[in-house]
py3Dmol code that shows the C-alpha trace and the ligand (Angstrom):
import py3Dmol

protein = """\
ATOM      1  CA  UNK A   1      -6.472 -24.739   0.186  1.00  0.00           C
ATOM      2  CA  UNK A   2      -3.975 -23.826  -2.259  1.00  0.00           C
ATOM      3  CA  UNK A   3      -5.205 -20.805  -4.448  1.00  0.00           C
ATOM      4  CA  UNK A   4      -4.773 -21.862  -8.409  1.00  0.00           C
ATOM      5  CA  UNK A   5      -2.366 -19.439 -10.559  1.00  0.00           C
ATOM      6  CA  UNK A   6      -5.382 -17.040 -11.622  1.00  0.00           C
ATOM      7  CA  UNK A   7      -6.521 -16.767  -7.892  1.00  0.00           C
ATOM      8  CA  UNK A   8      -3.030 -15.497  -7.330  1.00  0.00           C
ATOM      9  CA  UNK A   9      -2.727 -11.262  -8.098  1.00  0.00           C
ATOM     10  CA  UNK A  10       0.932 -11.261  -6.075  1.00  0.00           C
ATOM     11  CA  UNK A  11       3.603 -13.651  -5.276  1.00  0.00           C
ATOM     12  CA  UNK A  12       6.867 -13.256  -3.905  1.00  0.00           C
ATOM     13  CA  UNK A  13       9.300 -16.900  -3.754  1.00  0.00           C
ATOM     14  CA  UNK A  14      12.306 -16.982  -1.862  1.00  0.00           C
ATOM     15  CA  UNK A  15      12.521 -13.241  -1.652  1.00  0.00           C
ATOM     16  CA  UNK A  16      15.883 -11.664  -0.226  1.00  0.00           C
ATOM     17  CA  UNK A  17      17.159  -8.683   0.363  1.00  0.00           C
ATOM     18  CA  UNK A  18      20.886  -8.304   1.528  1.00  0.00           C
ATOM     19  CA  UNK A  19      21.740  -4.574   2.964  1.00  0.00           C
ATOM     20  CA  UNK A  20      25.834  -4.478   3.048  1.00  0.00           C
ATOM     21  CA  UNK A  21      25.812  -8.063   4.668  1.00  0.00           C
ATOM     22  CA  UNK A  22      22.843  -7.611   6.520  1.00  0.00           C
ATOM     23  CA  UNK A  23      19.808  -9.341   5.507  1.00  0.00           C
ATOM     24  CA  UNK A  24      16.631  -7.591   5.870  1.00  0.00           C
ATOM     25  CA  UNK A  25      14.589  -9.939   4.283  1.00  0.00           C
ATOM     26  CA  UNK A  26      15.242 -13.534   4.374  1.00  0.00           C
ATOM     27  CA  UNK A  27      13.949 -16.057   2.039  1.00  0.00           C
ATOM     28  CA  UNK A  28      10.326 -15.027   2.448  1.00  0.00           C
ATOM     29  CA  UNK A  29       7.551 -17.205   0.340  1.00  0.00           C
ATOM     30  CA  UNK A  30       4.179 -14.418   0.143  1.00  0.00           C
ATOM     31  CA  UNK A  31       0.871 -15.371  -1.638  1.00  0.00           C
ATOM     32  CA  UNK A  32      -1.394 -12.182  -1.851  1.00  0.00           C
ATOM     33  CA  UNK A  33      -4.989 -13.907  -3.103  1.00  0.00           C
ATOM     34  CA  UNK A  34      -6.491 -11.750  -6.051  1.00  0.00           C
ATOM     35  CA  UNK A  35      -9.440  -9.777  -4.581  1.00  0.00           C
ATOM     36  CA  UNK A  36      -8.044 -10.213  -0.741  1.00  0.00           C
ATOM     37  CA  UNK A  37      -7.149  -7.822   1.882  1.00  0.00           C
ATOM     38  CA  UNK A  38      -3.473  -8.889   3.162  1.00  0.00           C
ATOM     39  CA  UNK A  39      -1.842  -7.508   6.117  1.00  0.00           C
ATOM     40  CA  UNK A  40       2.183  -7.479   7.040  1.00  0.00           C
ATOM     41  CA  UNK A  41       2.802  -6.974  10.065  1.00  0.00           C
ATOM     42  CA  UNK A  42       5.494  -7.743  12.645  1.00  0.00           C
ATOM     43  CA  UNK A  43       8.095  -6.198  15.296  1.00  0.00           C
ATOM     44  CA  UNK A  44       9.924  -2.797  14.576  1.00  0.00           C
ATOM     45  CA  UNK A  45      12.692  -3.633  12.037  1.00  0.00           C
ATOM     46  CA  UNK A  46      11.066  -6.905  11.105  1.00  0.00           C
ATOM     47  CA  UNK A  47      11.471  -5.830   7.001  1.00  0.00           C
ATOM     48  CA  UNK A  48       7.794  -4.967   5.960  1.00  0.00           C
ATOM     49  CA  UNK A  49       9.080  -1.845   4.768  1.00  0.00           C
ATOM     50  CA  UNK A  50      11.958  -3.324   2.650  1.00  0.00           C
ATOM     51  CA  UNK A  51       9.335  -6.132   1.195  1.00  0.00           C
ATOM     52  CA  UNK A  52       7.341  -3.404  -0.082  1.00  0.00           C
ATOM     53  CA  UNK A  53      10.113  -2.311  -1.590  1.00  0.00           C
ATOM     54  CA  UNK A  54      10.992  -5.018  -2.932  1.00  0.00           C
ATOM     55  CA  UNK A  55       7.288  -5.743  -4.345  1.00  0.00           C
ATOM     56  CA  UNK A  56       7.102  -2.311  -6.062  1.00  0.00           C
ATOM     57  CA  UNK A  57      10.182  -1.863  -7.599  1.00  0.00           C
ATOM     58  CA  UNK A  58      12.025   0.619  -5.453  1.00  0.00           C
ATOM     59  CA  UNK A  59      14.107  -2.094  -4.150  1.00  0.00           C
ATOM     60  CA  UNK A  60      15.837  -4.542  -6.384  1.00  0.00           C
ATOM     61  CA  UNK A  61      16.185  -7.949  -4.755  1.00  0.00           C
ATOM     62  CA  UNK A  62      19.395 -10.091  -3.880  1.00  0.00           C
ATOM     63  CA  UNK A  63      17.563 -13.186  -4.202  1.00  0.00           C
ATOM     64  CA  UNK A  64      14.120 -14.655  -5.172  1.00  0.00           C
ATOM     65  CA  UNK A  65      11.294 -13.830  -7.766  1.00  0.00           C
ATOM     66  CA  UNK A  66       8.333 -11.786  -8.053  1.00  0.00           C
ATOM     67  CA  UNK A  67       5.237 -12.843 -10.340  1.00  0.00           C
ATOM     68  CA  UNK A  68       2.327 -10.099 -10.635  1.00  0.00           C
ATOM     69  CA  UNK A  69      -0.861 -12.446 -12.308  1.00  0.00           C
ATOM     70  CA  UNK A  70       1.701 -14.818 -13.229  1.00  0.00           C
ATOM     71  CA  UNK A  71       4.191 -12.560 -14.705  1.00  0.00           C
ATOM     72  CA  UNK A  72       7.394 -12.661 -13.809  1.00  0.00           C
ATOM     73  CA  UNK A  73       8.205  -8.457 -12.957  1.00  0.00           C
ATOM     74  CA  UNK A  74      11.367  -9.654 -10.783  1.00  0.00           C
ATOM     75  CA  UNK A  75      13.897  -6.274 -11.166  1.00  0.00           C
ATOM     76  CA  UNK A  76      11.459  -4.162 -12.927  1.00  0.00           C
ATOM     77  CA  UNK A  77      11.541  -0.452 -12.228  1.00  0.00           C
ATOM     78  CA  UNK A  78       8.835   0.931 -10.293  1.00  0.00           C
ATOM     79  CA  UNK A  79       6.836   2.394 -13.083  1.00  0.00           C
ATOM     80  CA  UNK A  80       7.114  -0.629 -15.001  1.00  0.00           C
ATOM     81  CA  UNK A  81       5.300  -2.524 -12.270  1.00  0.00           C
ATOM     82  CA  UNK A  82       3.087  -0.089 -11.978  1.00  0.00           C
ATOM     83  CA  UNK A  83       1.950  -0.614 -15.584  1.00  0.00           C
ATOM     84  CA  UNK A  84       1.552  -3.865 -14.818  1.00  0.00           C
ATOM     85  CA  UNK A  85      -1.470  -2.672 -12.040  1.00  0.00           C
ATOM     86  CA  UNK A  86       0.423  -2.101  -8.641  1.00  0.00           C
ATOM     87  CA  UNK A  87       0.194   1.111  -7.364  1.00  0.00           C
ATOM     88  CA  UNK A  88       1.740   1.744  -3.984  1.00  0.00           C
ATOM     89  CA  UNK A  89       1.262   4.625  -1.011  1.00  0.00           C
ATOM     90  CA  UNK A  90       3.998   5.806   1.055  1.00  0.00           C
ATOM     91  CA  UNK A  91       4.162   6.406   4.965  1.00  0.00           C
ATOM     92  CA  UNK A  92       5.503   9.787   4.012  1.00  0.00           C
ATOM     93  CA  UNK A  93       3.463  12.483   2.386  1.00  0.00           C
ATOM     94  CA  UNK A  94       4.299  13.537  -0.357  1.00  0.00           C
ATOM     95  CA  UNK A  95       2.465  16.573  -1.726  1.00  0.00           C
ATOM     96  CA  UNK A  96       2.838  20.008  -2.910  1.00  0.00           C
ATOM     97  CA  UNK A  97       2.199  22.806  -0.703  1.00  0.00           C
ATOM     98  CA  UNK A  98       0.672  25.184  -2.687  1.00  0.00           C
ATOM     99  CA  UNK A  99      -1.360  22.537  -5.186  1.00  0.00           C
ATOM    100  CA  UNK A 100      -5.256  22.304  -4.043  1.00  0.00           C
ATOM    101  CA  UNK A 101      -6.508  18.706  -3.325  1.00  0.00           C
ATOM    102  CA  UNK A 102      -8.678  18.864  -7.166  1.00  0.00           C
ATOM    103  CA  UNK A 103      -5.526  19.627  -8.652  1.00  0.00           C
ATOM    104  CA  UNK A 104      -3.490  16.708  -7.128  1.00  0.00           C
ATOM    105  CA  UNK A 105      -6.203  14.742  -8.600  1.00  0.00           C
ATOM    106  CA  UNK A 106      -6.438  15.790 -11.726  1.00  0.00           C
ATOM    107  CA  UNK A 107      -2.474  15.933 -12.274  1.00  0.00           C
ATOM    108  CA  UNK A 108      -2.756  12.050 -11.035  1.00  0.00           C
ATOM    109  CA  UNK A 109      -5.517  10.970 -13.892  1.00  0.00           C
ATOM    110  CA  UNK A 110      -3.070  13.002 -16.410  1.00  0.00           C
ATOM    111  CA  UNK A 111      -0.002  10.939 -15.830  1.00  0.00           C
ATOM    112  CA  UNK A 112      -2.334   7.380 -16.876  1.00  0.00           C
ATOM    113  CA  UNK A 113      -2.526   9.169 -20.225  1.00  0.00           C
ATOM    114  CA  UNK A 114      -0.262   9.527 -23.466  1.00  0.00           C
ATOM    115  CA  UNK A 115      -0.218  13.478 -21.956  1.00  0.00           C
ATOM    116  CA  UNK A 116       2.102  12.025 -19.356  1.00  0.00           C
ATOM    117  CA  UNK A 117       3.597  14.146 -16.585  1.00  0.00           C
ATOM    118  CA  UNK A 118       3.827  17.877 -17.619  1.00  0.00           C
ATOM    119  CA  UNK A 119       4.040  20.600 -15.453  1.00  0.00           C
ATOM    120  CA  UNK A 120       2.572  23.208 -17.331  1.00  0.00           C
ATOM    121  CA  UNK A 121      -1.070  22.092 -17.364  1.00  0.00           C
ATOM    122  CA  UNK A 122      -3.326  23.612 -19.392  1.00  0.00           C
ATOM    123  CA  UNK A 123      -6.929  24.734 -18.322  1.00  0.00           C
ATOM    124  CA  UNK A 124      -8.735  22.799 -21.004  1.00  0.00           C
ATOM    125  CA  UNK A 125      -7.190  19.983 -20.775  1.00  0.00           C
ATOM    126  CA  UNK A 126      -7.325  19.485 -16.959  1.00  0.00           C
ATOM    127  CA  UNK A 127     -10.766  19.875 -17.007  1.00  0.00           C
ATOM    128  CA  UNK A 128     -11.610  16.871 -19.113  1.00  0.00           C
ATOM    129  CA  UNK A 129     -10.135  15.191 -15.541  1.00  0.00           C
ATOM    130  CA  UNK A 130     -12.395  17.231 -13.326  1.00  0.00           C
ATOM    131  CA  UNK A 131     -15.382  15.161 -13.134  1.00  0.00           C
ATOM    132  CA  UNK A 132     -13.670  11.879 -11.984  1.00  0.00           C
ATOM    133  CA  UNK A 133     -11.382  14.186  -9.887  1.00  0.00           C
ATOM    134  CA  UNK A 134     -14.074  15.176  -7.786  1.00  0.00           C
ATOM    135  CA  UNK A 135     -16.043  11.597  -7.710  1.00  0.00           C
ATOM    136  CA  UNK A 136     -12.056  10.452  -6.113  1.00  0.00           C
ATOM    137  CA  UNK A 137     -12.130  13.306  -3.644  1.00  0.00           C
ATOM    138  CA  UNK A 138     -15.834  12.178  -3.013  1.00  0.00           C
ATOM    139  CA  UNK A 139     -14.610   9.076  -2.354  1.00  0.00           C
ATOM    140  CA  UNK A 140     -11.730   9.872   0.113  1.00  0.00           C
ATOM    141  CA  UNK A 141     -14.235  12.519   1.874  1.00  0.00           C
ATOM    142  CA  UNK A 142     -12.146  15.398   0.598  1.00  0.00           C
ATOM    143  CA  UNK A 143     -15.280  17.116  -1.914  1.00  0.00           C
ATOM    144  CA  UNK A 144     -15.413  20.460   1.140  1.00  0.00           C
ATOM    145  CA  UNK A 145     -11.596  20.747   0.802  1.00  0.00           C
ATOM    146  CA  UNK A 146     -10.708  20.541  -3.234  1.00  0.00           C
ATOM    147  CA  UNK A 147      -9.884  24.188  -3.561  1.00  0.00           C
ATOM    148  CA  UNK A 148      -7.865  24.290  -0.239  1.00  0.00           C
ATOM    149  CA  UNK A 149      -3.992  24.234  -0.877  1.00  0.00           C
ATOM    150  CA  UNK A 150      -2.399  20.799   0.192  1.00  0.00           C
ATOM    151  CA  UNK A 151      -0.605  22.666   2.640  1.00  0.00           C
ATOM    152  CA  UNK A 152      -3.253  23.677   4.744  1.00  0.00           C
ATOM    153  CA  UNK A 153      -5.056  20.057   5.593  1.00  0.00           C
ATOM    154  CA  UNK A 154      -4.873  18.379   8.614  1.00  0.00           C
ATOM    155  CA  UNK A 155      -2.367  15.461   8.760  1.00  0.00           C
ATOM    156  CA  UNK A 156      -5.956  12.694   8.328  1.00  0.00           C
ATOM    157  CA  UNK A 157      -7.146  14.909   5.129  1.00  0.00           C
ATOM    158  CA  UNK A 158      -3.318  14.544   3.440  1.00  0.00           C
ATOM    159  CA  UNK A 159      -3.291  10.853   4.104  1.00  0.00           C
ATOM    160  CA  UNK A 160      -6.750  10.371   2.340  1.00  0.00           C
ATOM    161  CA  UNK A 161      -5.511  12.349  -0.456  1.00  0.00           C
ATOM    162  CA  UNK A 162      -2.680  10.233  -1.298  1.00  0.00           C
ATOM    163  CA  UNK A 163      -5.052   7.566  -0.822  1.00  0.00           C
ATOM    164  CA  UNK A 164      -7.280   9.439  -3.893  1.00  0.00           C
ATOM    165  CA  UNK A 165      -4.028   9.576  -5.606  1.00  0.00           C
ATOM    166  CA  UNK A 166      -3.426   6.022  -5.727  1.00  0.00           C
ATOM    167  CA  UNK A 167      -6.485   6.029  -6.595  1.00  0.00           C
ATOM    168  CA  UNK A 168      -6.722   7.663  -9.621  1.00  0.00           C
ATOM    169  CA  UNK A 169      -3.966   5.204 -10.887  1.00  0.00           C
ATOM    170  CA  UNK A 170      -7.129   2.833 -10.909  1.00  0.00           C
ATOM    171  CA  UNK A 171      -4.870  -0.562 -10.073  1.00  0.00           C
ATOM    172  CA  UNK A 172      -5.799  -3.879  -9.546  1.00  0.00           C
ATOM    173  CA  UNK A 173      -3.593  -4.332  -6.633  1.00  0.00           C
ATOM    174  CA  UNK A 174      -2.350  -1.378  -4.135  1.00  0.00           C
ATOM    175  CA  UNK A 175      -0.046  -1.556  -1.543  1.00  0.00           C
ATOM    176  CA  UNK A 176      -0.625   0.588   1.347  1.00  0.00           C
ATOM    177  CA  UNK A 177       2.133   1.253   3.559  1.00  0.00           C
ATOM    178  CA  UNK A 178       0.958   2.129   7.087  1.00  0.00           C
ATOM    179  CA  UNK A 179      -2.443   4.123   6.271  1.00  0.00           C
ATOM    180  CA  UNK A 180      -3.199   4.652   9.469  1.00  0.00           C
ATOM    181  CA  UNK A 181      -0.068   5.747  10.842  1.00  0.00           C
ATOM    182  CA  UNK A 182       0.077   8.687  13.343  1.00  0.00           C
ATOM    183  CA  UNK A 183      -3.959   8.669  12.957  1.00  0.00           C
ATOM    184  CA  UNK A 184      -6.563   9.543  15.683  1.00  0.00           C
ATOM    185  CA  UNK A 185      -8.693   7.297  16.161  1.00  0.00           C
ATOM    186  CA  UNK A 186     -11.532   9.300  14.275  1.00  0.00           C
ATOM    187  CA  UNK A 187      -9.225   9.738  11.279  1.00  0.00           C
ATOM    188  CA  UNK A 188      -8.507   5.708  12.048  1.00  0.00           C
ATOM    189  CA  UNK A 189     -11.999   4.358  11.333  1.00  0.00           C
ATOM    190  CA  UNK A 190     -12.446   6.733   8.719  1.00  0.00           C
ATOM    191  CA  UNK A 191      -9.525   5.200   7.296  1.00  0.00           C
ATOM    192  CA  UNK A 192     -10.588   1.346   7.673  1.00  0.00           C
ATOM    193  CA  UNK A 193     -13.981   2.354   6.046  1.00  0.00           C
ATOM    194  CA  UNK A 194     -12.263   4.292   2.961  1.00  0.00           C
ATOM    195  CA  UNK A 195      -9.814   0.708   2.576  1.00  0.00           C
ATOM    196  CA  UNK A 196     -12.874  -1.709   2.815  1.00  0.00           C
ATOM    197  CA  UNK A 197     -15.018   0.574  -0.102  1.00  0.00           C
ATOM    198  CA  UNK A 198     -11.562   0.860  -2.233  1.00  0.00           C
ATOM    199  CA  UNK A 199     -11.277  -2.578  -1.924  1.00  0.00           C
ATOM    200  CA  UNK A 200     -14.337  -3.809  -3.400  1.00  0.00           C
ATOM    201  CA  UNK A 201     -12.659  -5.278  -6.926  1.00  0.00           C
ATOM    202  CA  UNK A 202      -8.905  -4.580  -6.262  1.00  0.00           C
ATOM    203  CA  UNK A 203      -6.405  -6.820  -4.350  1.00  0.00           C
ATOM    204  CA  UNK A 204      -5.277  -4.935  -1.478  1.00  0.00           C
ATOM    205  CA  UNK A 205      -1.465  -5.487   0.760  1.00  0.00           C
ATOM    206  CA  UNK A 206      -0.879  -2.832   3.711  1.00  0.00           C
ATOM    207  CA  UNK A 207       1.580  -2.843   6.552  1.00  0.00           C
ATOM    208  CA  UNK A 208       0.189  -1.421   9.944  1.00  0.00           C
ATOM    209  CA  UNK A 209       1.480  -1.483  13.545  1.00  0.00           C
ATOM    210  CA  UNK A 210      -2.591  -1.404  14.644  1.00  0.00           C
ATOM    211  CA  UNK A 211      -4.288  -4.480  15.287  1.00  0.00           C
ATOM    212  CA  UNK A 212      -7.532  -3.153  15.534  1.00  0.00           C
ATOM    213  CA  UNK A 213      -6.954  -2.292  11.973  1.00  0.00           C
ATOM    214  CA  UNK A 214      -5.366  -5.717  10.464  1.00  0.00           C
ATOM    215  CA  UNK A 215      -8.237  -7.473  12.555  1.00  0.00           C
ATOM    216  CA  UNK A 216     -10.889  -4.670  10.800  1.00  0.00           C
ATOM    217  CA  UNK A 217      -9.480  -5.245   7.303  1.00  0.00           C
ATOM    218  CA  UNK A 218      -7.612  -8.404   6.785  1.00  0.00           C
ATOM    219  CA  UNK A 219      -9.141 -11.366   5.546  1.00  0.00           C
ATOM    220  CA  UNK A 220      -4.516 -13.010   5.783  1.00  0.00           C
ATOM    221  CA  UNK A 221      -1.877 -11.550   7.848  1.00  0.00           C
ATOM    222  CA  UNK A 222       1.431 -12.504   7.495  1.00  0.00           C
ATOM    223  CA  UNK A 223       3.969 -11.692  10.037  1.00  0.00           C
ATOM    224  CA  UNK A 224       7.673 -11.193   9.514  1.00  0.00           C
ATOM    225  CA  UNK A 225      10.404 -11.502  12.107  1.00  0.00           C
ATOM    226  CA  UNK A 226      13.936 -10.748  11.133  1.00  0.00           C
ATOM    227  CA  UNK A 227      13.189 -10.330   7.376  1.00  0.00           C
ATOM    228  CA  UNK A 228      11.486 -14.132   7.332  1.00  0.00           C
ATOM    229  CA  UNK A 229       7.615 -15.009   7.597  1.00  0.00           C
ATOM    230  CA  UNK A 230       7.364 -16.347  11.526  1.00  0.00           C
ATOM    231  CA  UNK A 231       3.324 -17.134  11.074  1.00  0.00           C
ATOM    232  CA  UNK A 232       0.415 -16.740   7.957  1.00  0.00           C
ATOM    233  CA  UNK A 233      -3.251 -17.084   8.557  1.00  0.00           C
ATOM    234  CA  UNK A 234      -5.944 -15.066   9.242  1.00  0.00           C
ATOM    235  CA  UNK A 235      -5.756 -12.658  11.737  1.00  0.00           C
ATOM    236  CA  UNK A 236      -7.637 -15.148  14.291  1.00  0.00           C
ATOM    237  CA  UNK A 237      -4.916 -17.406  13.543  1.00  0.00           C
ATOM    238  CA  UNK A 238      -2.218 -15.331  13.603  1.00  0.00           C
ATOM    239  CA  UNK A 239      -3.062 -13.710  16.903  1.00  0.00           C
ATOM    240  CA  UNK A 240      -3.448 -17.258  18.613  1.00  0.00           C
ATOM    241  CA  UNK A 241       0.209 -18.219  17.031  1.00  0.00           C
ATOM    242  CA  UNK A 242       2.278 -18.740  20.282  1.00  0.00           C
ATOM    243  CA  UNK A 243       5.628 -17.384  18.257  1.00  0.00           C
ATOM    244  CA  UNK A 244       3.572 -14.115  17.150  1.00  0.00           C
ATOM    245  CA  UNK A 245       2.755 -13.543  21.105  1.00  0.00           C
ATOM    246  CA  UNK A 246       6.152 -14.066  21.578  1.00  0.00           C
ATOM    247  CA  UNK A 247       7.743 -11.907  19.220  1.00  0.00           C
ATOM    248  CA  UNK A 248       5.325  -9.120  20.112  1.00  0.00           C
ATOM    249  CA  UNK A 249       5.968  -9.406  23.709  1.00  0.00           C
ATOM    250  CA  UNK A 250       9.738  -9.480  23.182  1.00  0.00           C
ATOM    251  CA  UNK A 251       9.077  -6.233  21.504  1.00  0.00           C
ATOM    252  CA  UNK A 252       7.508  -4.859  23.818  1.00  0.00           C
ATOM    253  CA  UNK A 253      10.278  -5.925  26.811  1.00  0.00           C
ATOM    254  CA  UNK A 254      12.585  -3.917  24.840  1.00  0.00           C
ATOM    255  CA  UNK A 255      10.490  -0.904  24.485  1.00  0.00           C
TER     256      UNK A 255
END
"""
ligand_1 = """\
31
ATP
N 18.812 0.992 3.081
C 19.130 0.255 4.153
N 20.427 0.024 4.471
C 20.746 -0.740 5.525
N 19.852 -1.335 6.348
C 18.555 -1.137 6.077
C 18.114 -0.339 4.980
N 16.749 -0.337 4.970
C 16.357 -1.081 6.008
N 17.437 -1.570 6.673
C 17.407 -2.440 7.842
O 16.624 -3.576 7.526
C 15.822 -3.960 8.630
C 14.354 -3.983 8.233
O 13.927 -2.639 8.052
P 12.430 -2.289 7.578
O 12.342 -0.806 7.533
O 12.101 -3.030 6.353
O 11.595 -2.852 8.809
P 10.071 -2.596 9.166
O 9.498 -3.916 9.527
O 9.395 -1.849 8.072
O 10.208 -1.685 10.455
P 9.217 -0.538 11.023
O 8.030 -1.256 11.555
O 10.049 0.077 12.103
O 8.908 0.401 9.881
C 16.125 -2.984 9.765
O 17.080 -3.571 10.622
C 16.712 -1.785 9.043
O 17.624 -1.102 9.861
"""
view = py3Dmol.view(width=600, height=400)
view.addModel(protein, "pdb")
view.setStyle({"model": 0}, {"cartoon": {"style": "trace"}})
view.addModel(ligand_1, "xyz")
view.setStyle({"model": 1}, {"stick": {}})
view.zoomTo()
view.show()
């Protein structure tokens, strides 16, 4: 069935993305269903990372559109699109050292406000953001670390941060790229549970190399090959798809 145009929180049509003559992402047609789980996966290389890219602003496309609730946000910078509800994670951490988990936080609910980004943070005014702060590291199952410096967590407890940082953006739709990557599997199924409560109420894309984890969390997978979209369904479907066995089997001859 073909969702209707308020159904529809994401939508990418005929998006490319050229690299110096070489196209990472080819023509690719995405529907992301408002209030659904979608997963990207596909081979090394296969451009999920340069579609999210592309989806969040970091990336300007050569070719195509992208429509967030029906709005066209097709070249936008990132923190325009990010007004616009789409907050995205990265596979790379990216906190400070010497900043506790509560202050992360609380720096994070800041910059949604007219206070904006300012380094120099006064002690009154950050703790106005304390009490949702610490219902976010609640929620991420960070409450026995907040006054530990970011430095000193385990590789698990920095991932769920950034996932309370994105977070504390409060968007409608977030884009996860590779939450569980480099995980144990402890840290993993911590991870699937924290995505399925976040979830509740937001739209939610991620890219992840673990099955276990698109089949735990997706409700559609699409799969990319060579920058284009080789298969869509759900992840019953998908895993079926004679051309996704394929393409994950040539993989894995070359690894
Ligand atoms: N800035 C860039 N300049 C040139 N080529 C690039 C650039 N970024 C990505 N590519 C190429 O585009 C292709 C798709 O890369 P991308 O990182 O999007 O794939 P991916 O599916 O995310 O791979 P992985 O699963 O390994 O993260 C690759 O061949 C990559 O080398």
């Amino acid at each position: 069935m073909t969702p209707s145009s308020q159904q529809i929180a994401l939508q990418a049509t005929g998006l490319t993305k050229d690299f110096r003559g070489f196209r990472a992402v080819d023509n690719v047609d995405l529907t992301v269903v408002a209030g659904g789980v979608h997963a990207l996966v596909g081979p090394n290389g296969a451009g999920k990372t340069t579609l999210f890219n592309l989806l969040s602003g970091f990336l300007t496309p050569t070719a195509g559109t992208i429509t967030v609730r029906g709005e066209d946000v097709t070249g936008l910078q990132p923190e325009q699109i990010a007004h616009k509800g789409v907050a995205r994670s990265f596979q790379i951490t990216s906190l400070f050292e010497n900043l506790k988990p509560r202050e992360h936080v609380e720096l994070a609910l800041q910059s949604r406000t007219s206070l904006g980004r300012r380094f120099w943070r006064s002690e009154k005014i950050m703790r106005q953001f304390r009490p949702r702060a610490d219902e976010l590291l609640a929620e991420v199952g960070l409450s026995h670390l907040a006054e530990k410096p970011a430095g000193e967590l385990a590789y698990g407890q920095k991932r769920a941060l950034e996932m309370a940082l994105v977070l504390a953006l409060d968007p409608a739709i977030m884009l996860l790229d590779e939450p569980t990557a480099g995980m144990g599997i402890e840290d993993v199924t911590r991870t699937i549970e924290l995505v399925k409560r976040i979830a509740v109420g937001r739209t939610v894309v991620f890219v992840d190399h673990n099955m276990h984890v698109v089949g735990s969390l997706a409700d559609r997978v699409t799969v990319l090959q060579q920058g284009k979209v080789l298969a869509e369904g759900s992840y019953e479907e998908v895993r079926r798809d004679p051309r996704v066995i394929t393409a994950y089997l040539g993989e894995a001859s070359h690894a």
